[in-house]
Each structure stands twice: as C-alpha cells, then as structure tokens.
C-alpha positions as CSV (number, residue, x, y, z in Angstrom):
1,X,27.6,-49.8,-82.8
2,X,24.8,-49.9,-80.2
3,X,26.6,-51.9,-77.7
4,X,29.1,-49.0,-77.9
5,X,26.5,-46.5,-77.6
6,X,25.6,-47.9,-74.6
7,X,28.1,-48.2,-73.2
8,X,29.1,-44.3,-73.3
9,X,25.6,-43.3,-72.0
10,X,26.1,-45.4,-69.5
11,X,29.2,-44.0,-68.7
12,X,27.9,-40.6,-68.8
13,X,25.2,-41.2,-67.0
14,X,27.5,-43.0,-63.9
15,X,29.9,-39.8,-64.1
16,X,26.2,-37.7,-63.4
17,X,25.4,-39.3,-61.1
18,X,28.8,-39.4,-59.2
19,X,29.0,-35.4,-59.3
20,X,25.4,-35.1,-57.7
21,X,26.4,-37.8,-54.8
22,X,29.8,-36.3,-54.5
23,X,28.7,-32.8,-53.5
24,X,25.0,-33.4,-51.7
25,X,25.5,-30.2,-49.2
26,X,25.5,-27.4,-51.4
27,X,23.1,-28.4,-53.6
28,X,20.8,-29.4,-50.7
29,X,21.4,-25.7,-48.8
30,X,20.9,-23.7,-51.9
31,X,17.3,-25.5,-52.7
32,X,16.4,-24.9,-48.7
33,X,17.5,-21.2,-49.0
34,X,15.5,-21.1,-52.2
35,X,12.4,-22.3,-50.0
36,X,12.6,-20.0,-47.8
37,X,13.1,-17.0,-49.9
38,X,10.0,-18.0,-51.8
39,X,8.3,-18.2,-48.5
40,X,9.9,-14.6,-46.9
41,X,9.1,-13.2,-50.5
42,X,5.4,-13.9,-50.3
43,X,5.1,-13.0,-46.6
44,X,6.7,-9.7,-47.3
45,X,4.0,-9.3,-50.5
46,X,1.1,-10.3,-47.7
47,X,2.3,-7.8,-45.8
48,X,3.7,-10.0,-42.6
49,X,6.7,-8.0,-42.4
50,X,8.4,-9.4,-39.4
51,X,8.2,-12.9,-40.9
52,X,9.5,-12.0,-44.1
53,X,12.3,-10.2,-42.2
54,X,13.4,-13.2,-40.2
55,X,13.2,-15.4,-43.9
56,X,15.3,-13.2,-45.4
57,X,18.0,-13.0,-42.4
58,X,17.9,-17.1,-42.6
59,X,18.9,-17.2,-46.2
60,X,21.4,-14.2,-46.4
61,X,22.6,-16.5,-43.4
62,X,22.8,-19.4,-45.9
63,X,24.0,-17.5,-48.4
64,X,25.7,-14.5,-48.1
65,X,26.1,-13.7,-51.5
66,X,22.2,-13.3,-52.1
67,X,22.2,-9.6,-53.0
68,X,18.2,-9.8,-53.3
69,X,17.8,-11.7,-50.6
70,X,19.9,-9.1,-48.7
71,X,17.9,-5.9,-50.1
72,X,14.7,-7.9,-49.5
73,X,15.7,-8.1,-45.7
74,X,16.5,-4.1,-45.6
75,X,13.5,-3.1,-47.0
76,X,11.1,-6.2,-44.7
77,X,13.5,-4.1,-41.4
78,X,12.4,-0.8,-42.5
79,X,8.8,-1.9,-42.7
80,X,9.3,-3.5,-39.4
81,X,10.5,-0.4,-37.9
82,X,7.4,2.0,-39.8
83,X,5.3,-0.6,-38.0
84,X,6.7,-0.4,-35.1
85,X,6.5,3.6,-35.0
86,X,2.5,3.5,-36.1
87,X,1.4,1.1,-33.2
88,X,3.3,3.1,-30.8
89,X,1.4,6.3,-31.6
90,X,-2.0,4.4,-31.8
91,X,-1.2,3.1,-28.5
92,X,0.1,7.1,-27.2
93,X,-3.3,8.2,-28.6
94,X,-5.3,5.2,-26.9
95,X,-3.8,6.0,-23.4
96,X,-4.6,9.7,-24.0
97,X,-8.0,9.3,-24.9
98,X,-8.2,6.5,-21.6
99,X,-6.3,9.2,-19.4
100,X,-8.8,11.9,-20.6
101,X,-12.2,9.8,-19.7
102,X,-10.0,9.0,-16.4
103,X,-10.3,12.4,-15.9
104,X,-13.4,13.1,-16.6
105,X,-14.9,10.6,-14.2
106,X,-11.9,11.5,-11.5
107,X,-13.8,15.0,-11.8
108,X,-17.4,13.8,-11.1
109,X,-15.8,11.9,-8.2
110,X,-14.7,14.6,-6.5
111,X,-17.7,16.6,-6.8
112,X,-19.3,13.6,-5.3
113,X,-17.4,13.2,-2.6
114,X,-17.3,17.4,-2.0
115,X,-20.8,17.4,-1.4
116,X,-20.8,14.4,1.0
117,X,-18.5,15.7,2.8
118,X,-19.8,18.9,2.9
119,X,-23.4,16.9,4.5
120,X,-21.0,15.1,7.3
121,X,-19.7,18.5,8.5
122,X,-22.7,19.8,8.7
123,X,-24.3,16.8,10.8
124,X,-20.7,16.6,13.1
125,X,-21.3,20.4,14.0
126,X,-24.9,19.9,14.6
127,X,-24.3,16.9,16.7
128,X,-21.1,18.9,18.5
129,X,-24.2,21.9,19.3
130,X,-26.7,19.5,20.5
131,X,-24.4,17.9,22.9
132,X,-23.4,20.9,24.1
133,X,-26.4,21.8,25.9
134,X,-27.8,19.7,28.7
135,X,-31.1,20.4,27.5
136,X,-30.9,18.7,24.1
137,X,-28.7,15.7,25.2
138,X,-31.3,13.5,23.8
139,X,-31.8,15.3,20.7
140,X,-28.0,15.1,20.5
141,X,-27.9,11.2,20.6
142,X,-29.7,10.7,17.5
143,X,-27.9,13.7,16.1
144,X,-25.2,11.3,17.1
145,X,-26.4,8.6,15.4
146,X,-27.2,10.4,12.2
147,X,-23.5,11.7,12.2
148,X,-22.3,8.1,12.2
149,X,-24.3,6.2,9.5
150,X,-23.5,9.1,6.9
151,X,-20.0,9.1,7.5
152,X,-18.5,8.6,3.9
153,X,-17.1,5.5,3.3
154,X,-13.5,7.6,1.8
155,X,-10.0,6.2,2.3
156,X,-9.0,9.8,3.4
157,X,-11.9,10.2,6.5
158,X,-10.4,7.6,8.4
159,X,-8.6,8.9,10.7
160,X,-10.7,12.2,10.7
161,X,-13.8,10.0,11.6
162,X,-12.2,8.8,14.7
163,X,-10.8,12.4,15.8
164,X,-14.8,13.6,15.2
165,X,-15.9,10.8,16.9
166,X,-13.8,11.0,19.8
167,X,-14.4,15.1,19.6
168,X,-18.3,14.2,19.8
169,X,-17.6,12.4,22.9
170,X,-16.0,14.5,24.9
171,X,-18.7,17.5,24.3
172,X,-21.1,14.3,25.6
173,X,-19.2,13.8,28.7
174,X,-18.0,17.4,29.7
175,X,-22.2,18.5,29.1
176,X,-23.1,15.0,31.4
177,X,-20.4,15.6,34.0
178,X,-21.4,18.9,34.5
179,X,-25.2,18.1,34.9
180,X,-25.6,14.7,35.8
181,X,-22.6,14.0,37.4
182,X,-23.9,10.8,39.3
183,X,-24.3,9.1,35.6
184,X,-20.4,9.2,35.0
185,X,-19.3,8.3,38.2
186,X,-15.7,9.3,37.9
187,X,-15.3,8.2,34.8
188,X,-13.1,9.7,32.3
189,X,-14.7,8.7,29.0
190,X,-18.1,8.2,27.6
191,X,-19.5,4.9,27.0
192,X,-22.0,3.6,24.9
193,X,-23.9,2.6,28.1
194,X,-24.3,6.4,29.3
195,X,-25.4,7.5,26.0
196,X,-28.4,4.9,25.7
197,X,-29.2,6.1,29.1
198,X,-29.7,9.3,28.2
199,X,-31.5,8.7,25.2
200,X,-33.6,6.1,26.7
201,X,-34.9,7.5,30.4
202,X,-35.8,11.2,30.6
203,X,-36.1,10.5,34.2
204,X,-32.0,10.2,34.3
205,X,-32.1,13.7,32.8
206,X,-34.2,14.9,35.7
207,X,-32.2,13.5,38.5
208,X,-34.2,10.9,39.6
209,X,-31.9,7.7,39.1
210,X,-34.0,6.1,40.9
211,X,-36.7,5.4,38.6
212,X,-34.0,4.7,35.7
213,X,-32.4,1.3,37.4
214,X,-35.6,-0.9,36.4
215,X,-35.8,-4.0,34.2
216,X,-37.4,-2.4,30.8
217,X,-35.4,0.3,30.8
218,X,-32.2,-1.9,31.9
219,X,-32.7,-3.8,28.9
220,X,-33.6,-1.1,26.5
221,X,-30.7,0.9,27.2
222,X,-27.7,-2.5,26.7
223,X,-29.5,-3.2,23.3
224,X,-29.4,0.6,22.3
225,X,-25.9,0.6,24.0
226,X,-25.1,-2.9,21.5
227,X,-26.5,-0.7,18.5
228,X,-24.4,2.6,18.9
229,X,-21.4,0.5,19.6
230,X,-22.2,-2.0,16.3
231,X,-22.7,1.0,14.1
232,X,-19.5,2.8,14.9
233,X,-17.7,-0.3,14.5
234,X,-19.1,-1.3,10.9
235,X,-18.0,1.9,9.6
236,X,-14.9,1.7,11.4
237,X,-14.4,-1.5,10.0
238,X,-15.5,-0.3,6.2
239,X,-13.2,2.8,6.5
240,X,-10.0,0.3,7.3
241,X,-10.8,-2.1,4.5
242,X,-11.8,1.0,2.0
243,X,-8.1,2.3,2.7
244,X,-6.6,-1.2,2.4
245,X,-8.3,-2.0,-0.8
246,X,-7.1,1.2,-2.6
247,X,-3.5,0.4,-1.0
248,X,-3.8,-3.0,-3.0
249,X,-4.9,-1.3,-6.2
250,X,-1.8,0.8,-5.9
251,X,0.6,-2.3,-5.6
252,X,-1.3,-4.0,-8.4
253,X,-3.2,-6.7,-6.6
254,X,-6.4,-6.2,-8.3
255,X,-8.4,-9.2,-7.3
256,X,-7.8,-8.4,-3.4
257,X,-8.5,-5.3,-4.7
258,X,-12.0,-5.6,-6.2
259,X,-13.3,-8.2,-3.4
260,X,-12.9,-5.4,-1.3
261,X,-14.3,-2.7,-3.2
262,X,-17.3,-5.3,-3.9
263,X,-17.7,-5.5,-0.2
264,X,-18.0,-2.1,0.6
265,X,-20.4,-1.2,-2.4
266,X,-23.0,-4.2,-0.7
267,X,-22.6,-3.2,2.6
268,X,-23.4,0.8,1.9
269,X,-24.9,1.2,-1.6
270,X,-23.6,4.4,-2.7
271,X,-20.2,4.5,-3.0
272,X,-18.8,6.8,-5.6
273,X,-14.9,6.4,-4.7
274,X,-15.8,2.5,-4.6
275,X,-17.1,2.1,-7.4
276,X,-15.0,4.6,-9.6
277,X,-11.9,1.9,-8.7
278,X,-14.2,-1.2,-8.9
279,X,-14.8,-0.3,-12.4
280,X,-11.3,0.4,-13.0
281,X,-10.4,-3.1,-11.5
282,X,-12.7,-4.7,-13.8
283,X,-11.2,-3.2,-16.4
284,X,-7.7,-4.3,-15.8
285,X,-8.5,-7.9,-14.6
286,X,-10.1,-7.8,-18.2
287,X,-6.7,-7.8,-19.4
288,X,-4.1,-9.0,-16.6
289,X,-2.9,-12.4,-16.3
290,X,-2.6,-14.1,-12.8
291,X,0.6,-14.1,-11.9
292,X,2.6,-17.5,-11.8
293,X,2.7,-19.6,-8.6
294,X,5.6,-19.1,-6.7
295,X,8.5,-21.3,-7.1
296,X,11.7,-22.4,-4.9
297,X,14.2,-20.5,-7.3
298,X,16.2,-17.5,-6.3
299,X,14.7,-14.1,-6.8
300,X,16.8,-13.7,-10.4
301,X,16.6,-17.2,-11.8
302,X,15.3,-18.1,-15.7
303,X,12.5,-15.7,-16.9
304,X,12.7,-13.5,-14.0
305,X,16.6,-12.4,-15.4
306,X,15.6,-13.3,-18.7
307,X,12.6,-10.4,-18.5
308,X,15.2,-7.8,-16.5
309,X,17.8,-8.8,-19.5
310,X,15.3,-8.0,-22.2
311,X,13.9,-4.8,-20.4
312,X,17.4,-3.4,-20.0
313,X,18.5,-3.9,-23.6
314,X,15.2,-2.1,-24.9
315,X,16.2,0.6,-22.7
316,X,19.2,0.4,-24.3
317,X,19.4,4.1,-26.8
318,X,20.3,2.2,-30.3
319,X,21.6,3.7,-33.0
320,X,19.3,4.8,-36.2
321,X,21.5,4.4,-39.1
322,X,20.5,4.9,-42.7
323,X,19.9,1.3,-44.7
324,X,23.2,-0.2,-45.3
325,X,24.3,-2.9,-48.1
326,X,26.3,-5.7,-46.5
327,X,29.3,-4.9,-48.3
328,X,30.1,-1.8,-47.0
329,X,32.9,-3.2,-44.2
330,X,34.2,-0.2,-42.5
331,X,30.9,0.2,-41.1
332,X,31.4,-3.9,-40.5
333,X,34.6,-3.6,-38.8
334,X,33.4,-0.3,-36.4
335,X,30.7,-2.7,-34.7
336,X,32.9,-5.2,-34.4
337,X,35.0,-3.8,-33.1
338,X,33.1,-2.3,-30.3
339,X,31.6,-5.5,-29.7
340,X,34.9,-6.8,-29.4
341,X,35.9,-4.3,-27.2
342,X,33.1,-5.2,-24.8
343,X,33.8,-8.5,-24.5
344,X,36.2,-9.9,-21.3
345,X,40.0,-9.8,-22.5
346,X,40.1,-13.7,-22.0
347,X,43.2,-14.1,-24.0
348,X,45.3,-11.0,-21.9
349,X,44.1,-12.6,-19.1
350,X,45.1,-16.6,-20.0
351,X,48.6,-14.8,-21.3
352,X,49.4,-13.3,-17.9
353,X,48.4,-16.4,-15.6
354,X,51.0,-18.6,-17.8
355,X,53.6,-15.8,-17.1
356,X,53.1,-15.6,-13.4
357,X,55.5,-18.7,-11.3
358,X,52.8,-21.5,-10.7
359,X,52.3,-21.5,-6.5
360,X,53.9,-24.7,-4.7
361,X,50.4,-26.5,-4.4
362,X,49.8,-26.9,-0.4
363,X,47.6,-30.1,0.6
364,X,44.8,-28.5,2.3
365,X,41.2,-30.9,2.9
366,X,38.4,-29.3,0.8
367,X,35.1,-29.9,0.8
368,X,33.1,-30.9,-2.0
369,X,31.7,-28.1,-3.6
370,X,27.7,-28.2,-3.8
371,X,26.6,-28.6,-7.1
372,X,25.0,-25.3,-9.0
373,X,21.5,-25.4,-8.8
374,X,19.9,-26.2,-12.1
375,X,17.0,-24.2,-13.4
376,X,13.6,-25.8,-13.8
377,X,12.2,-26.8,-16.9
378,X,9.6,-23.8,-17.4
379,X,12.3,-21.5,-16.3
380,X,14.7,-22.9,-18.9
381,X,12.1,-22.7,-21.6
382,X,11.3,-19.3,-20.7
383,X,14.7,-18.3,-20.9
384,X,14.4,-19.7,-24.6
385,X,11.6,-17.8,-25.9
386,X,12.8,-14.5,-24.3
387,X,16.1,-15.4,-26.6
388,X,13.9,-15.9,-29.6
389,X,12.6,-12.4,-29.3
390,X,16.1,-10.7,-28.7
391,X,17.0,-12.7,-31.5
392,X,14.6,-10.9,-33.5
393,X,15.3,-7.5,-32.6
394,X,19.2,-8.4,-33.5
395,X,17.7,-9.5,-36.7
396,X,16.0,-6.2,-36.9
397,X,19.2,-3.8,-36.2
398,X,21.7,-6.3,-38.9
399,X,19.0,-5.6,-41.5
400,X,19.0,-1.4,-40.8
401,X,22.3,-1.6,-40.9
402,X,23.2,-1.2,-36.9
403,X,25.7,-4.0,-36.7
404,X,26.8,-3.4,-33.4
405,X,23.5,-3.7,-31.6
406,X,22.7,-6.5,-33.6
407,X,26.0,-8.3,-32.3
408,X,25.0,-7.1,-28.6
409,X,21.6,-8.7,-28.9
410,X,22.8,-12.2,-30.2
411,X,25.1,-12.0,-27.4
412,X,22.4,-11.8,-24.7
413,X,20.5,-14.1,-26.7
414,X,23.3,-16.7,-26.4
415,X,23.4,-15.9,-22.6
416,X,20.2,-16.7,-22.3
417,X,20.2,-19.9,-24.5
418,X,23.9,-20.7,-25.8
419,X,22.3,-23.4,-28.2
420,X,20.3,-21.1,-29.9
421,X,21.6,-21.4,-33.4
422,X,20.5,-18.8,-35.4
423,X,22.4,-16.6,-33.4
424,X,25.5,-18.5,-33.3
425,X,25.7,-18.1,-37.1
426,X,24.6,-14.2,-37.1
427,X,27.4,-14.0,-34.6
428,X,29.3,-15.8,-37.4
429,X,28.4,-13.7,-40.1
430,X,28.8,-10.4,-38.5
431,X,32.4,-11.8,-37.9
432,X,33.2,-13.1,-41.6
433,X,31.8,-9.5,-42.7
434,X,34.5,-7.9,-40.1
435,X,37.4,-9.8,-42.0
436,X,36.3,-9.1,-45.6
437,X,35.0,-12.5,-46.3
C-alpha cells in the first residue's frame, strides 16, 4: 500500500512538473508584466507620472488583455499631459516676469545713454564754434580733445563719430587755411601734426614760423601729434569691437560675446550699454552648454536630423481626443488607416515593375559604387536617445487615445533607430487592434 502511494505521488508530481517545463514563456511574461505593473503602479502613487505611463504601456504591450493596466496607462497620460500644461504656464509666466525686468533695465539704459549723448552734442558743437574762429584755434584743440575722450562707447555712434570727427576737421582746416595758410601748405586735409602745432606754439598763430621750427617745440608738438592720433584711434577701435560684440550676442555666441563687452567695460569704466549685455551674457552662459566640436559629417547626419526630426513632429498640430478604452476599433482602424495611407505604396509599386517586359541587360563597365558613409558612434547614439524620447511621446498619444500620432511617432522613432523594440511592438499592437485581435 505505500509502495503504491508512492508511486502515484510520484507520478503526479513528474506530470507537474512536465506542465510547468512544457510551457516556461507564458508563465515567465506574465510574472515580468506583473513586476512591472507593481512598479508603474507605485510610481504613479509617488506621483512620477511619466514613469508610471511608460510601465503601464510595457505591460498592456505584454498583455493586451490587462484592462487595469490599460486604464492605469489613460489616467498616468492624462496626468502626463496636466503636467505638461502647468510647467508650460510657469515657464509663460517666468519669461514674462524676465521680459518685464528686461524692460525695466532696457528703460534705464536709454535714459543713460540719452543724456550722454545729449553731453557729446553739446562738446561736438562747442568744439565745431571754437574752430571756427581763428582766434580760439587753441582753445578749439582741447575742445577737440574733450569731444573725443567722451565720445560714448554705443554700437550706434560709430559711424556718426567718424562723420563728427571728420566734420571737426574740416572747420580746423578751412579756419587754418584761411589764416595761416603757410601751416597747410597745399594740403587738403588736417593732420594730427598741424593741430599740435597750433596748440603747442602761439608764435605759429602769429605768423612768425620762424620761431616755431626749433627742437623743444619740434618734439612737443610729434608727442602731442602721437597723443591726438592714439586717442582717436582707441575709441575708434572700442566703437568697432562694441558693434562686433553685440553682432555676436545677436547670433548667440556669448563667450566672444562677453570677452568683448569685458574689454570695453576695463578700458572705459562706465559703460551702461556694456554692461546691460555683459550681465545678460552672464546670465545665459549660466545656463548654455558649449556647443560640440565640429565633426567631418555632413551638415544633416545623426543628432543634427535626429533634432530637426524631433522639432518638426512637435510642431506637428496633434489631435486632442477624449480618453479612449482600447477596444473601441473604429477609432483603431481610422489611424490606421491614415497611417497606412502615409506610408510608400511598396506593394503597387513591386506589382507594376513585375508587369513591365524586363530590359535586355546591356554589358556596360561600372564602377564600384563608394560605400555609404557610416555614422559615428556619438551620432549613432544620439540618434537613439532622440528615438527614446519620440518614443515617449507616441506612448503618450496611444494612452489619450490619439492612435494615429502615436503610430506616426513610432515610425520616426524606428527611422531613427530601427532596433528600437518597444516601438516595433507598439507598431504591432496598434496593428493587431486595427484587425480586431
């Protein structure tokens, strides 16, 4: 009696044991998809509802069937979305408040640079009456002078500052020509030379050359000439690198940018347009990565399309559609249809090349063709993680509902990175769901 009950556990327990080996796949999918529901399920309670989205989306992958699962995933979208919506006005509300202190210090910056402006007029006319006169041509050379070093270091005086200065020096030389014609000599423009001379030897001014051509005053008047000419260049020279610097703020080149603005804030102190964008570079360097070093690729290769691809399907005006329970399939069988429908007619297109007389092949020496130019290594693995992210956002459509743009992202996705699993079985799924399965 207990060899025989033995031997019929033993039997039942070999028959056991042969079921569980004979069917190891199911069982071993079902307690993965259990896993990860657990998982989504607490991440949605924690309230990281992008992970519990993509949880759910795996195991209504795994099994289809899951009517929790598949609510769970609707409800972790919508959240998704709500999210979404509330950091997109905190970030409408930021830029507002930012575009509002903008303004605010734009407006001090222009009353700044009004009343410097309005002190440089004021010094170009007095220098313009000055020269005028034959009797104040000395006063008019440190007029001169003083009309140079307060010439406002503004992107927009630089070409004004060398029509005034030019302006200046023609009132010099028509007041010179007319009463000391002997110091021009034929001349047609004022040099720096002229001008020390007259500031240097009132003897000059009374006719008598004579006395001017001596050795002090030779030498006082080619270090004074050195000094106008050395001050009219520097701010020449600041004015071209003030316009140059805000030219590569404007393309986005903030680090040329700022070295610039840096230099012109130690070179004349005040500064108010300066240092309005110097902030405003520091505040942006702050926050900008350096851009990646330049590679051998063409101009659209790996992240570079993957980035345009990405940009263009967020662009993209998708449809919001009402929560939606998997198995309602007309809705199904619209998007697939569109997607479908946007896809190239391959099969039309195999059908009427077999119809079409084959050519009588003509021997005709071809070269080999060049091999197609394979993509780097960080360009391929850029490529993958911008499909990981348009993967998400199909995961994010499928779960409102929005079948079709879900399909159009896992498309692009597979583009991008045709290995990319998860998006070969939502491709799958959205077309088992299109024939009623």
């Amino acid at each position: 009696m207990k060899t025989s009950n033995f031997t019929l556990y033993a039997l039942t327990f070999a028959s056991g044991l042969a079921a569980i080996t004979a069917f190891p796949g199911p069982a071993r999918a079902s307690y993965l998809a259990e896993v990860t529901y657990q998982e989504s399920l607490r991440a949605y309670e924690e309230g990281d509802y992008k992970k519990a989205m993509l949880g759910f989306m795996d195991v209504v992958l795994e099994e289809p069937t899951n009517d929790l699962a598949t609510e769970y995933l609707q409800r972790a979208g919508r959240r998704v979305l709500e999210t979404e919506e509330r950091n997109v006005q905190l970030q409408r509300k930021e830029l507002l408040r930012s575009a509002e202190k903008i303004k605010i210090r734009l407006d001090g910056l222009a009353k700044a640079k009004a009343l410097k402006l309005r002190e440089w007029d004021e010094s170009f006319f007095s220098v313009q009456r000055l020269a005028g006169s034959a009797d104040t041509l000395q006063e008019a050379v440190l007029a001169y002078e003083e009309f140079v070093r307060k010439t406002p270091i503004y992107a927009e005086v630089q070409d004004e500052f060398a029509g005034r200065e030019e302006n200046v020096r023609r009132v010099f030389y028509e007041t010179i020509k007319a009463g000391y014609p002997e110091m021009v000599r034929g001349t047609r423009r004022l040099d720096d030379a002229t001008l020390a001379g007259v500031f240097l030897s009132r003897e000059v001014l009374k006719g008598v050359s004579s006395k001017y051509i001596n050795g002090g005053q030779t030498e006082g008047m080619l270090a004074k000439s050195s000094e106008i000419r050395q001050l009219r260049t520097d701010v020449a020279v600041l004015l071209n690198d003030e316009a140059f610097a805000l030219d590569m703020y404007s393309a986005g080149k903030f680090e040329q940018a700022g070295a610039l603005f840096s230099k012109i804030l130690k070179a004349c102190g005040v500064n108010e347009e300066a240092a309005f964008y110097s902030e405003l570079v520091a505040e942006r360097t702050a926050v900008v990565l350096p851009a990646p070093a330049p590679t051998a690729e063409p101009p659209c290769s790996g992240s570079l399309c993957a980035k345009a691809s990405l940009a263009a399907l967020k662009a993209t005006p998708l449809t919001d559609a009402p929560p939606r329970k998997v198995n309602e399939l007309p809705s199904v069988h619209a998007a697939m249809a569109a997607a479908e429908a946007a896809r190239p007619a391959q099969a039309s297109v195999v059908k009427q090349a077999a119809a079409e007389p084959a050519p009588v092949p003509v021997p005709v020496p071809v070269a080999e063709p060049a091999a197609a130019p394979q993509p780097s290594e960080a360009a391929q693995a850029a490529a993958n993680t911008e499909a990981d992210t348009i993967y998400e956002l199909g995961v994010r459509e499928f779960s409102i509902g929005n079948y079709a743009a879900a399909a159009k992202y896992w498309d692009e996705c597979l583009r991008l990175n045709p290995e990319h699993s998860k998006a070969k079985r939502g491709i799958r799924r959205l077309k088992a769901m299109s024939d009623g399965k």
